[in-house]
C-alpha positions as CSV (number, residue, x, y, z in Angstrom):
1,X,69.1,84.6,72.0
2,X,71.6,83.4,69.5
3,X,70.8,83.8,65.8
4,X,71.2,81.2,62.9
5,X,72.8,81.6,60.0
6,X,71.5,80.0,56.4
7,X,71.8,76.5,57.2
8,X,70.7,77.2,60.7
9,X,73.3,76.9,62.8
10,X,74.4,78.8,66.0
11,X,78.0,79.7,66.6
12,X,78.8,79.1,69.9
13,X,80.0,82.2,71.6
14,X,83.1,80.5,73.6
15,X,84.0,78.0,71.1
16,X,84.9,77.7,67.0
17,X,81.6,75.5,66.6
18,X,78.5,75.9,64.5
19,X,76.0,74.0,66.4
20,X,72.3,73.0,65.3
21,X,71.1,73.4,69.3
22,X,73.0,76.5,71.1
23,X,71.8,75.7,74.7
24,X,72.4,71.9,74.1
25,X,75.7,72.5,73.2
26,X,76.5,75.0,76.6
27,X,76.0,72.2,78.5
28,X,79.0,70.5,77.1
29,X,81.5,73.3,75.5
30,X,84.7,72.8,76.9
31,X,86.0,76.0,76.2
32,X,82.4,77.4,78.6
33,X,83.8,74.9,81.0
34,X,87.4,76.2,81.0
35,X,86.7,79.8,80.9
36,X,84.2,79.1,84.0
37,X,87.1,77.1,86.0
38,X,89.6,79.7,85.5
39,X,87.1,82.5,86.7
40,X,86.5,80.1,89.9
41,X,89.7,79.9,90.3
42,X,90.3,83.2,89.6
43,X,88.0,84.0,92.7
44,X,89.6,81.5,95.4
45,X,93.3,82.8,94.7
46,X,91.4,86.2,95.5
47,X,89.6,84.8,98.4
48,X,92.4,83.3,99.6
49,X,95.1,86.4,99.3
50,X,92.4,88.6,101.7
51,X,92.5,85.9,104.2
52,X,96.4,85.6,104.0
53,X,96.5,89.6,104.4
54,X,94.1,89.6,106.9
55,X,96.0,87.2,109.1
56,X,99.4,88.5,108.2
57,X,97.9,92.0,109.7
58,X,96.5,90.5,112.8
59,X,99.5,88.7,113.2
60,X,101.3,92.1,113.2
61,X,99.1,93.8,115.1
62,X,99.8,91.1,118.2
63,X,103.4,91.6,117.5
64,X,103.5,94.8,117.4
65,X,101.9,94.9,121.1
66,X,104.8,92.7,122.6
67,X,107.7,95.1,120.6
68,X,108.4,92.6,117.6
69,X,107.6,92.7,113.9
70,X,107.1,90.2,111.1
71,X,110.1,89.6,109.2
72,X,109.6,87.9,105.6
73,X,113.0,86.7,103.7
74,X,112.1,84.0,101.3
75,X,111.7,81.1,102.1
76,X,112.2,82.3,105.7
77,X,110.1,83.7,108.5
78,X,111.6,85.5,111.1
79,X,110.2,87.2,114.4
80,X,112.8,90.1,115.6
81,X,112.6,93.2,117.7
82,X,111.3,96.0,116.5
């Protein structure tokens, strides 16, 4: 738990305010709020760049079976002989 200062406030450990009620407060902070979106976004760019290497590495598995590889050039894809 948080403690007071003299006057009895709580400074709120994601934001510049003193507050009277700490856990009040966490339910609205903006700054809480912010810090928790970026860490959930944080976690789906994640998320989503092991599913994109996942694919790209099935997809070059199956290619690799027929004799073709995966060719990347920005912003072009390209399936050539390997």
């Amino acid at each position: 738990m948080a403690t007071s200062d003299t006057n009895g406030l709580y400074d709120c450990p994601h934001c510049t305010d003193a507050v009277v009620d700490l856990d009040e407060h966490l339910k609205i902070c903006t700054a809480l709020r912010e810090q928790q979106l970026a860490e959930a976004r944080r976690l789906l760019a994640d998320e989503q760049r092991q599913q994109d290497e996942a694919c790209r590495a099935e997809l070059e598995a199956v290619l690799a079976k027929y004799g073709r590889k995966l060719l990347v050039t920005q912003p072009q894809i390209s399936i050539v002989p390997a």
